[in-house]
PQR file of N, CA, C, O and H, with PARSE charges and radii, in Angstrom:
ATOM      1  N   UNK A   1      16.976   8.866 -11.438 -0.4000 1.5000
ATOM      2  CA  UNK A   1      17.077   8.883 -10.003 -0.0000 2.0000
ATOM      3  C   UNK A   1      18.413   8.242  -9.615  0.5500 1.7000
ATOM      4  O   UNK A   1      18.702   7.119 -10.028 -0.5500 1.4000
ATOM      5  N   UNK A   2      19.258   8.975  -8.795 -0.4000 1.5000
ATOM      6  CA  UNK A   2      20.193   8.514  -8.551 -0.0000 2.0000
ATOM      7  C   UNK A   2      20.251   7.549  -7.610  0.5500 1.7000
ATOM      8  O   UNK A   2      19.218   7.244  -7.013 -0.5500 1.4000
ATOM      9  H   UNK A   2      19.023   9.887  -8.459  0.4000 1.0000
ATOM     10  N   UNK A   3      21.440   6.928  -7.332 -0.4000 1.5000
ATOM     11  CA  UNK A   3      21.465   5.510  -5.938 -0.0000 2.0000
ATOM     12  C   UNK A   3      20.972   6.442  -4.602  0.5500 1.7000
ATOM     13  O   UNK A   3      20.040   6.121  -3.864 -0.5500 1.4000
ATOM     14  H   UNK A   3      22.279   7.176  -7.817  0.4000 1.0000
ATOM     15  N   UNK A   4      21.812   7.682  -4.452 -0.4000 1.5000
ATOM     16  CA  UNK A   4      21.216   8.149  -3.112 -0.0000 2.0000
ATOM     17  C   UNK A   4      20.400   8.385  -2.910  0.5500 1.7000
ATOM     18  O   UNK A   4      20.056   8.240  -1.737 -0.5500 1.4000
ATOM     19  H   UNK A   4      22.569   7.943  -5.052  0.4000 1.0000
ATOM     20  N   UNK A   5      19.468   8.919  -3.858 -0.4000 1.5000
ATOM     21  CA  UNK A   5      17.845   9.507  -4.015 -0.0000 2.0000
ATOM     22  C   UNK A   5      17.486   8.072  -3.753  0.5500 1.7000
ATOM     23  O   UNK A   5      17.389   8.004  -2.528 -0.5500 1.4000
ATOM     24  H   UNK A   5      19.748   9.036  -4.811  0.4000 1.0000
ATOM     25  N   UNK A   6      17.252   6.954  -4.241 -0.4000 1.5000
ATOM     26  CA  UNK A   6      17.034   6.247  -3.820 -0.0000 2.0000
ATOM     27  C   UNK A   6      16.535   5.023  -2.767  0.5500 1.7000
ATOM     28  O   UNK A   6      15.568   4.306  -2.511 -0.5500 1.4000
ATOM     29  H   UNK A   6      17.331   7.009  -5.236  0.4000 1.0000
ATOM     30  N   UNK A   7      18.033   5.343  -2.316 -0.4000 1.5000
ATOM     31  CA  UNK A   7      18.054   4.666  -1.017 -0.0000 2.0000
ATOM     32  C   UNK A   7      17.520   5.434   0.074  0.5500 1.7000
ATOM     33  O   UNK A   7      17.172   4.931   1.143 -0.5500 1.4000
ATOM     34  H   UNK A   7      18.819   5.925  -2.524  0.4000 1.0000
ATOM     35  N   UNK A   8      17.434   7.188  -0.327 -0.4000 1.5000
ATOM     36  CA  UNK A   8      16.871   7.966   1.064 -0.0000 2.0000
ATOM     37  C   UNK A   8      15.160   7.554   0.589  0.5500 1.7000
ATOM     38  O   UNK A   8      14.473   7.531   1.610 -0.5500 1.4000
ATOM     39  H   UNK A   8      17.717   7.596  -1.195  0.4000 1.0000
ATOM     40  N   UNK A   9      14.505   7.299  -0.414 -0.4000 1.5000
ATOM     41  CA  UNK A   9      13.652   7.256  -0.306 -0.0000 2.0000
ATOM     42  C   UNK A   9      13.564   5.890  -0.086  0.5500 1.7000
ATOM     43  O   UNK A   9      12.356   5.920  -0.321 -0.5500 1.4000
ATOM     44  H   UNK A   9      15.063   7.318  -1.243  0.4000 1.0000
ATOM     45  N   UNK A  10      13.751   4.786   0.141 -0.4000 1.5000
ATOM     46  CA  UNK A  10      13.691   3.471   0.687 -0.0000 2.0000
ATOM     47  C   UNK A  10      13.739   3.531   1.846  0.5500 1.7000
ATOM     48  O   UNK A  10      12.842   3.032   2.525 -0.5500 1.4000
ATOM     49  H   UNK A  10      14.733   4.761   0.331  0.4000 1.0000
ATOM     50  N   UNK A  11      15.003   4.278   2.504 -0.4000 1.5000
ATOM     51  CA  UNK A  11      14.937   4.331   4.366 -0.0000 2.0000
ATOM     52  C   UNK A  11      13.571   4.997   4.563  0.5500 1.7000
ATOM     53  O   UNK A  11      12.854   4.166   5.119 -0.5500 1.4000
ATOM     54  H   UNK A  11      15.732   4.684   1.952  0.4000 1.0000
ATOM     55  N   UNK A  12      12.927   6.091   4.356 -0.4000 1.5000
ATOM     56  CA  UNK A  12      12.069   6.888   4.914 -0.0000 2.0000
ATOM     57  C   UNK A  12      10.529   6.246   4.540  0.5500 1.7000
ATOM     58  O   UNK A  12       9.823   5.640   5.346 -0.5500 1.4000
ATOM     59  H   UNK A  12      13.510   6.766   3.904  0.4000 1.0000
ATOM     60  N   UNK A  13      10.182   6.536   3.090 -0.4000 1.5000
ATOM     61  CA  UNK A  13       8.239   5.643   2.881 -0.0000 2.0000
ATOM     62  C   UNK A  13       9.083   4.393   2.472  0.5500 1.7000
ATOM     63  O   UNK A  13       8.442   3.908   1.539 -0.5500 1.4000
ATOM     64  H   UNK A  13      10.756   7.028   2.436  0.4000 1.0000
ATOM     65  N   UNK A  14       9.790   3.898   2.609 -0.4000 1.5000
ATOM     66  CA  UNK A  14       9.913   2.304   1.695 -0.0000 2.0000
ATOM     67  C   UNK A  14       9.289   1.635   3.467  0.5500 1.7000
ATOM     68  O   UNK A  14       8.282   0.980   3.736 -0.5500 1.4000
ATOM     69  H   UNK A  14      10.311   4.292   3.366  0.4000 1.0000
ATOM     70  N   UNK A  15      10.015   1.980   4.056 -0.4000 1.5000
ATOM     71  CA  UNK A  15       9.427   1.553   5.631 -0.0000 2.0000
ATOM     72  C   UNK A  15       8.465   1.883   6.183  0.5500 1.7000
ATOM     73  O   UNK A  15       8.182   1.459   7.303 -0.5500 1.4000
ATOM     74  H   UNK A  15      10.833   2.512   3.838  0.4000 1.0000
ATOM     75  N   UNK A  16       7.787   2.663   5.567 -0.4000 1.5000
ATOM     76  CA  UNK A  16       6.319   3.623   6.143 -0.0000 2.0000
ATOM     77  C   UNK A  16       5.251   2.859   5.212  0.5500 1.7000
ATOM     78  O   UNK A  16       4.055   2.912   5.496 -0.5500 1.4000
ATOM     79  H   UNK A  16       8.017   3.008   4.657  0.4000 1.0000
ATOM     80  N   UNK A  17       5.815   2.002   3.867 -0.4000 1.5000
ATOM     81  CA  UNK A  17       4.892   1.487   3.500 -0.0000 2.0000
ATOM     82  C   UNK A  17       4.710   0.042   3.748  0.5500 1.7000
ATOM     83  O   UNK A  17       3.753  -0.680   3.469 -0.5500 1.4000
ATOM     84  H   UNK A  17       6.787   1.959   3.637  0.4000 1.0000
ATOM     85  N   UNK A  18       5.919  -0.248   4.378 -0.4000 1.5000
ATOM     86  CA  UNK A  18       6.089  -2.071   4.892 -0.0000 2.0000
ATOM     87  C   UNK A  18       5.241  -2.469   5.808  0.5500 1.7000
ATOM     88  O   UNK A  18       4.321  -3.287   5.837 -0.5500 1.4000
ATOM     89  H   UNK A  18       6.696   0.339   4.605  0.4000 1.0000
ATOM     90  N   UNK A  19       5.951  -1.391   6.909 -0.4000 1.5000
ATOM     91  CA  UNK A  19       4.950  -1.139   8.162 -0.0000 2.0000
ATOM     92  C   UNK A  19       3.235  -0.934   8.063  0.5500 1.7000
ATOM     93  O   UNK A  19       2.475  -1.510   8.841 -0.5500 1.4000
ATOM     94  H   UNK A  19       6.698  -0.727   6.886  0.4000 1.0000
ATOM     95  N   UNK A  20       2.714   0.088   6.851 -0.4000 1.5000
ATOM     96  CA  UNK A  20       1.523  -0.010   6.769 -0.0000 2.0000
ATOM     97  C   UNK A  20       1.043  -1.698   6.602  0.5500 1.7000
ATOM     98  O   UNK A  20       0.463  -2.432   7.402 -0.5500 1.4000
ATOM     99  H   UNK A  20       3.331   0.556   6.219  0.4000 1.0000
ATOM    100  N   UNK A  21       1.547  -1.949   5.227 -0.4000 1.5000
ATOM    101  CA  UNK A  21       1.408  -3.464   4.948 -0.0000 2.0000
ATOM    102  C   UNK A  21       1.541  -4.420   5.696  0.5500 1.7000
ATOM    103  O   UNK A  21       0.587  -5.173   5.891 -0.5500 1.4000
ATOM    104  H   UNK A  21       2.019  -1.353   4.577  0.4000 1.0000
ATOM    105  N   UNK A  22       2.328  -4.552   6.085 -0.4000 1.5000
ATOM    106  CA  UNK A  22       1.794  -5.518   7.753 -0.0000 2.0000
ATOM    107  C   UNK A  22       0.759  -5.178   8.515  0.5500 1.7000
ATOM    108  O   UNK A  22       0.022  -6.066   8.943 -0.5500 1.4000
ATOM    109  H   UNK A  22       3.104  -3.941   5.927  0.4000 1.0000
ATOM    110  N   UNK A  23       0.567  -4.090   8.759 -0.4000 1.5000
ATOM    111  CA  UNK A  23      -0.592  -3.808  10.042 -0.0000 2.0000
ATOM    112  C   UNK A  23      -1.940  -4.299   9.169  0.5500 1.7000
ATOM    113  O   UNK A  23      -2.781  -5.097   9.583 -0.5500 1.4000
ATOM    114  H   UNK A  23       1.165  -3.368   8.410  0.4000 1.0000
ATOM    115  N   UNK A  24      -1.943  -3.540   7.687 -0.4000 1.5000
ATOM    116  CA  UNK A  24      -3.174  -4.024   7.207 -0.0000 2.0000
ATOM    117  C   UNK A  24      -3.304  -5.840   6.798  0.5500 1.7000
ATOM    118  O   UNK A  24      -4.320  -6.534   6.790 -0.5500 1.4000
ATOM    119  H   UNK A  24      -1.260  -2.891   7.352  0.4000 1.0000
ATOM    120  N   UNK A  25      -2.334  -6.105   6.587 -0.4000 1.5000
ATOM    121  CA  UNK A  25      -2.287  -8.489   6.526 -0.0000 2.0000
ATOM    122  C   UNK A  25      -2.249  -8.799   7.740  0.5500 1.7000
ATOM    123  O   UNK A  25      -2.886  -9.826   7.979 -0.5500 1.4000
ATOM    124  H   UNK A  25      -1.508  -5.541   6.594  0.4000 1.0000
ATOM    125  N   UNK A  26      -1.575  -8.152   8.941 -0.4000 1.5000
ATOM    126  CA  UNK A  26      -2.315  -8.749  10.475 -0.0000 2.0000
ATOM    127  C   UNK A  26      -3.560  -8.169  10.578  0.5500 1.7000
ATOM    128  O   UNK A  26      -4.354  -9.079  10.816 -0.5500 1.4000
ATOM    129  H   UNK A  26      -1.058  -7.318   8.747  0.4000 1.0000
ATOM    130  N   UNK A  27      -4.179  -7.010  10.513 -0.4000 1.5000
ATOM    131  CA  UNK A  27      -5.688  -6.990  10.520 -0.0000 2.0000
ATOM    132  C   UNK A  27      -6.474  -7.491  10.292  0.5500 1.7000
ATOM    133  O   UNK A  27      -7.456  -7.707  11.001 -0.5500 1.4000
ATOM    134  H   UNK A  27      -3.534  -6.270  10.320  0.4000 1.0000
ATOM    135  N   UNK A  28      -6.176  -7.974   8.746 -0.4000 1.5000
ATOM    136  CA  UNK A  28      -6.980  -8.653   7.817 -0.0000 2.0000
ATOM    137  C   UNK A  28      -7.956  -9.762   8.568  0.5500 1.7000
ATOM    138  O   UNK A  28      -9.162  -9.981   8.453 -0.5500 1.4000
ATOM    139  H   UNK A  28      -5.377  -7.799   8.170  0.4000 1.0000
ATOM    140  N   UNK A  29      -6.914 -10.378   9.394 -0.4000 1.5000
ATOM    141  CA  UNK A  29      -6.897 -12.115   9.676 -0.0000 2.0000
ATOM    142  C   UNK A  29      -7.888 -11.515  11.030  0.5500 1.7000
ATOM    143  O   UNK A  29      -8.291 -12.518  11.620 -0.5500 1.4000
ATOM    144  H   UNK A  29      -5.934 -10.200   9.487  0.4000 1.0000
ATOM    145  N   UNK A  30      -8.274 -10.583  11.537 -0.4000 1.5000
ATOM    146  CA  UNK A  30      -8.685 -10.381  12.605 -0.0000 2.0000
ATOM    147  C   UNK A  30     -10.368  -9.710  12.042  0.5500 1.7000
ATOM    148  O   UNK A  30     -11.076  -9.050  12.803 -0.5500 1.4000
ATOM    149  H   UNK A  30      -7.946  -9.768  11.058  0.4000 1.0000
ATOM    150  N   UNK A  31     -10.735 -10.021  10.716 -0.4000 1.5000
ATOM    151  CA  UNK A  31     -11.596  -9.337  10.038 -0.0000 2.0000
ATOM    152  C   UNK A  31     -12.650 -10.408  10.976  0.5500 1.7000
ATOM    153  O   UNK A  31     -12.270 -11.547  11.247 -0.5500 1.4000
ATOM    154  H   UNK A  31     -10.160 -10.557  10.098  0.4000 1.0000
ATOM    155  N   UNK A  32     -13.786  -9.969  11.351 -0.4000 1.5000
ATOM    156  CA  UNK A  32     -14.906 -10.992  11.750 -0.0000 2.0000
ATOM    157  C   UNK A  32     -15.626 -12.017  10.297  0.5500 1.7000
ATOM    158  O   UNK A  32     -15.790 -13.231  10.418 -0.5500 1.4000
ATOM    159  H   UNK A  32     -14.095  -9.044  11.130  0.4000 1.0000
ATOM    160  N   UNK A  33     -15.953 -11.317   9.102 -0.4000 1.5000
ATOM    161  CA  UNK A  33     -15.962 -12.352   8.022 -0.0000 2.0000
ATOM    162  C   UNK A  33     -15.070 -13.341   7.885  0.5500 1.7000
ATOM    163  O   UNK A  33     -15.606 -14.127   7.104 -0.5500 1.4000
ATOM    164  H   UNK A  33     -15.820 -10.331   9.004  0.4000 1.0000
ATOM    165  N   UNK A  34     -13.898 -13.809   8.224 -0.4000 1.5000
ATOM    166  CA  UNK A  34     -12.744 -14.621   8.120 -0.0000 2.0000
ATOM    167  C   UNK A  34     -12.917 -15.483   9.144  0.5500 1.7000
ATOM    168  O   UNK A  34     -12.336 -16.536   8.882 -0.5500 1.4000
ATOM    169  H   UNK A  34     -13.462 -13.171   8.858  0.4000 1.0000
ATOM    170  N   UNK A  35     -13.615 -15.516  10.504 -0.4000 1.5000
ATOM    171  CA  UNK A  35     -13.508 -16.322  11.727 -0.0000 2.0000
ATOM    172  C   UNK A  35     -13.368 -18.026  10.855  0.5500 1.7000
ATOM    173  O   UNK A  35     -12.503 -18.896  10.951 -0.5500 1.4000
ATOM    174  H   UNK A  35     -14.087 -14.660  10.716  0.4000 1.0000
ATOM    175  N   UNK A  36     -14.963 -17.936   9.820 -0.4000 1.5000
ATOM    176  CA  UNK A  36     -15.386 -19.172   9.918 -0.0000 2.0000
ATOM    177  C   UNK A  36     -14.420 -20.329   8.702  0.5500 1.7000
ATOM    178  O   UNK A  36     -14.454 -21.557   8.628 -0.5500 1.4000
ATOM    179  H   UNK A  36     -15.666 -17.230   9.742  0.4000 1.0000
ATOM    180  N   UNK A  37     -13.679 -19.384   7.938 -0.4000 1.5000
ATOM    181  CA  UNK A  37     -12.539 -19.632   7.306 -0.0000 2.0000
ATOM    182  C   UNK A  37     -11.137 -20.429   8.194  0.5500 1.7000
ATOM    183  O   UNK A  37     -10.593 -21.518   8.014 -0.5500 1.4000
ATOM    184  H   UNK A  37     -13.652 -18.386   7.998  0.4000 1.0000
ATOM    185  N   UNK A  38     -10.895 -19.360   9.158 -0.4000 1.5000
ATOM    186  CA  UNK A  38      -9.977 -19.580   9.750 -0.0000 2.0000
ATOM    187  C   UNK A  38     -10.137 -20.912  11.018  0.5500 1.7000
ATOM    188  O   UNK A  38      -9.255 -21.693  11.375 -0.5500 1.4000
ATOM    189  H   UNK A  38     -11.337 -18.475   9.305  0.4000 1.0000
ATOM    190  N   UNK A  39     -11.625 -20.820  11.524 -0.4000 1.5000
ATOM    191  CA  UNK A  39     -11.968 -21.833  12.299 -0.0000 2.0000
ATOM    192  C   UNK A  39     -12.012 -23.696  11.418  0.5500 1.7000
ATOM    193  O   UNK A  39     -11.862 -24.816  11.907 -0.5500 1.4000
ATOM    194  H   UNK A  39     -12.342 -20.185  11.234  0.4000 1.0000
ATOM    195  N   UNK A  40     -12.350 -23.119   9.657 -0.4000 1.5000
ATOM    196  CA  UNK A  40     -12.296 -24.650   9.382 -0.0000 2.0000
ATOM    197  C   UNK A  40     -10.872 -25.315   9.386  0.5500 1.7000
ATOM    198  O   UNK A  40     -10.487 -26.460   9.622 -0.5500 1.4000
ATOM    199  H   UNK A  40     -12.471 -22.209   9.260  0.4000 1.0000
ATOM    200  N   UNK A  41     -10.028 -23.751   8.914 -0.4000 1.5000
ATOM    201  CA  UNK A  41      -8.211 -24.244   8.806 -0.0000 2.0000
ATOM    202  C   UNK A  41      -8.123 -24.791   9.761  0.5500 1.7000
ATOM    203  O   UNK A  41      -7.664 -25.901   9.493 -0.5500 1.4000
ATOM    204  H   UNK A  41     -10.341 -22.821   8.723  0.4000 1.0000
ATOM    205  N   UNK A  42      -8.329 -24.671  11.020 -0.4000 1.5000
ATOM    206  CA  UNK A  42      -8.042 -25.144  12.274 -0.0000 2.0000
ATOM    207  C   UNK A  42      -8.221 -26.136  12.552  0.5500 1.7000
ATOM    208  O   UNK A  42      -7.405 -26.669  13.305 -0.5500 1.4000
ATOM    209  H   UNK A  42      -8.701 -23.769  11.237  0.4000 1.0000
ATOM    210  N   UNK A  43      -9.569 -27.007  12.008 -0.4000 1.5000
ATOM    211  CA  UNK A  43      -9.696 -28.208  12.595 -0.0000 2.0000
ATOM    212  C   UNK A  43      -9.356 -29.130  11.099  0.5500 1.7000
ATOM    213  O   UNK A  43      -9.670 -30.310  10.944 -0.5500 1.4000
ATOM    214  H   UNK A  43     -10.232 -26.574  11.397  0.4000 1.0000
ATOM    215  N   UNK A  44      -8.635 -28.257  10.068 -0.4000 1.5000
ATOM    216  CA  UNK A  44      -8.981 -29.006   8.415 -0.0000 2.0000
ATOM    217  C   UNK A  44      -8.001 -30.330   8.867  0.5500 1.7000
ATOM    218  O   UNK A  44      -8.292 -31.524   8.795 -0.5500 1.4000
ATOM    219  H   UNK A  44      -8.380 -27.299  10.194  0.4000 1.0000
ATOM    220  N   UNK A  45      -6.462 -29.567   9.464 -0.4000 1.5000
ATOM    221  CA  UNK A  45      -5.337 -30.734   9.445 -0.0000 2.0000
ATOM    222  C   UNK A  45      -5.771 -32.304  10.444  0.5500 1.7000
ATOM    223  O   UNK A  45      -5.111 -33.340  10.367 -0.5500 1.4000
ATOM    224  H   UNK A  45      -6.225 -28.597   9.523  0.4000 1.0000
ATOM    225  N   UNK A  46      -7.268 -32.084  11.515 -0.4000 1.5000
ATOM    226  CA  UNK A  46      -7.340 -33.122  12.198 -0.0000 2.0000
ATOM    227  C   UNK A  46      -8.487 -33.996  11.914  0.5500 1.7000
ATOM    228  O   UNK A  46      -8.599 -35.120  12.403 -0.5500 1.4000
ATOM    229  H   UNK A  46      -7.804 -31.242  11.577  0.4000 1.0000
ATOM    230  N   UNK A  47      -9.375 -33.433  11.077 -0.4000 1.5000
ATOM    231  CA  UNK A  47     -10.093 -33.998  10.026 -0.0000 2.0000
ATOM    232  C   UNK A  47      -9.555 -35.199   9.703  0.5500 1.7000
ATOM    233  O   UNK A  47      -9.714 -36.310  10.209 -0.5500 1.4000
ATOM    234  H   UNK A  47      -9.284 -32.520  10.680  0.4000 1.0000
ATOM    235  N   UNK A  48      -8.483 -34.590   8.219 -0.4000 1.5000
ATOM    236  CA  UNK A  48      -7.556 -35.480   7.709 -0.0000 2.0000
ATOM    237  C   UNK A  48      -7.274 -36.583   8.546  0.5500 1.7000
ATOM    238  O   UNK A  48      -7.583 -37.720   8.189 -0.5500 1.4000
ATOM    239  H   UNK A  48      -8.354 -33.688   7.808  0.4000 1.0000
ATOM    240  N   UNK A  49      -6.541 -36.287   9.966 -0.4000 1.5000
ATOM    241  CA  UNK A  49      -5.981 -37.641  10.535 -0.0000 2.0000
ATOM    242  C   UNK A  49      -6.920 -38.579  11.118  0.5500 1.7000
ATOM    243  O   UNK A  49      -6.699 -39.737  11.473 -0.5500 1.4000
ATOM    244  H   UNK A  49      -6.290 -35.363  10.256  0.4000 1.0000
ATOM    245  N   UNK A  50      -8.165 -37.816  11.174 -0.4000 1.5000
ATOM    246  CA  UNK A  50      -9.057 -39.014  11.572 -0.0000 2.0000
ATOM    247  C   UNK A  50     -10.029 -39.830  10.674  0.5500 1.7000
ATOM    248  O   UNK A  50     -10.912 -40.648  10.930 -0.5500 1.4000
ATOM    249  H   UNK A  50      -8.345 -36.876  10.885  0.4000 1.0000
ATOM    250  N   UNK A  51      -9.536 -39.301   9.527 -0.4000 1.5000
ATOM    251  CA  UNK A  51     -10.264 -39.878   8.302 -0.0000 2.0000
ATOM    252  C   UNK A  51      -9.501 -41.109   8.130  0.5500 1.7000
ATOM    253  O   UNK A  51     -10.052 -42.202   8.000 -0.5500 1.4000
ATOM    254  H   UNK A  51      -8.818 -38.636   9.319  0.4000 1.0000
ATOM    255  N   UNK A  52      -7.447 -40.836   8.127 -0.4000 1.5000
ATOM    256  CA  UNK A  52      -6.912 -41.568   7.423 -0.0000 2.0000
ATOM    257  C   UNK A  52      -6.947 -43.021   9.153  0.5500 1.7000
ATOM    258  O   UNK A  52      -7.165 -44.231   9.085 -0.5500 1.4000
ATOM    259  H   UNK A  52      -6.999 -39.948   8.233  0.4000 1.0000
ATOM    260  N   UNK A  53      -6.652 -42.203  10.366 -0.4000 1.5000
ATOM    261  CA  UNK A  53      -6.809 -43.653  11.115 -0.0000 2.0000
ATOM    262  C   UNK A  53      -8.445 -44.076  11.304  0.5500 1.7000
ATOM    263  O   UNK A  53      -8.479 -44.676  12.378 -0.5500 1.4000
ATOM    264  H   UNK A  53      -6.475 -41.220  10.421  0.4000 1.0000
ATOM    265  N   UNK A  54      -9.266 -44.047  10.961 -0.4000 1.5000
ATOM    266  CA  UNK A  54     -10.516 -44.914  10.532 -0.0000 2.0000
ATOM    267  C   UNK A  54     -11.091 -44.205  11.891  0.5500 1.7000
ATOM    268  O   UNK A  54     -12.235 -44.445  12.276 -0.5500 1.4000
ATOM    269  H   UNK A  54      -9.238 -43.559  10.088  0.4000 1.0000
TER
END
């Protein structure tokens, strides 16, 4: 495969597959199984600080 073959196929699906890939890792996070994951991240970092000031 040459450099130009290449690179035309990088401009055209190399971006058609980036673009998929993002839409499906921002979806992901919007999955309803994940809420209760994402709800402990949320409070994990203030946990911590109220553990360490007593």
């Amino acid at each position: 495969m040459s450099y130009d073959a290449l690179r035309h196929f990088a401009d055209s699906w190399g971006l058609v597959a980036m673009v998929g890939m993002f839409l499906v890792f921002v979806g992901w996070t919007f999955l309803p199984r994940a809420r209760a994951e994402h709800e402990r991240a949320a409070i994990m970092i203030l946990e911590d600080e109220e553990q360490a000031n007593g």
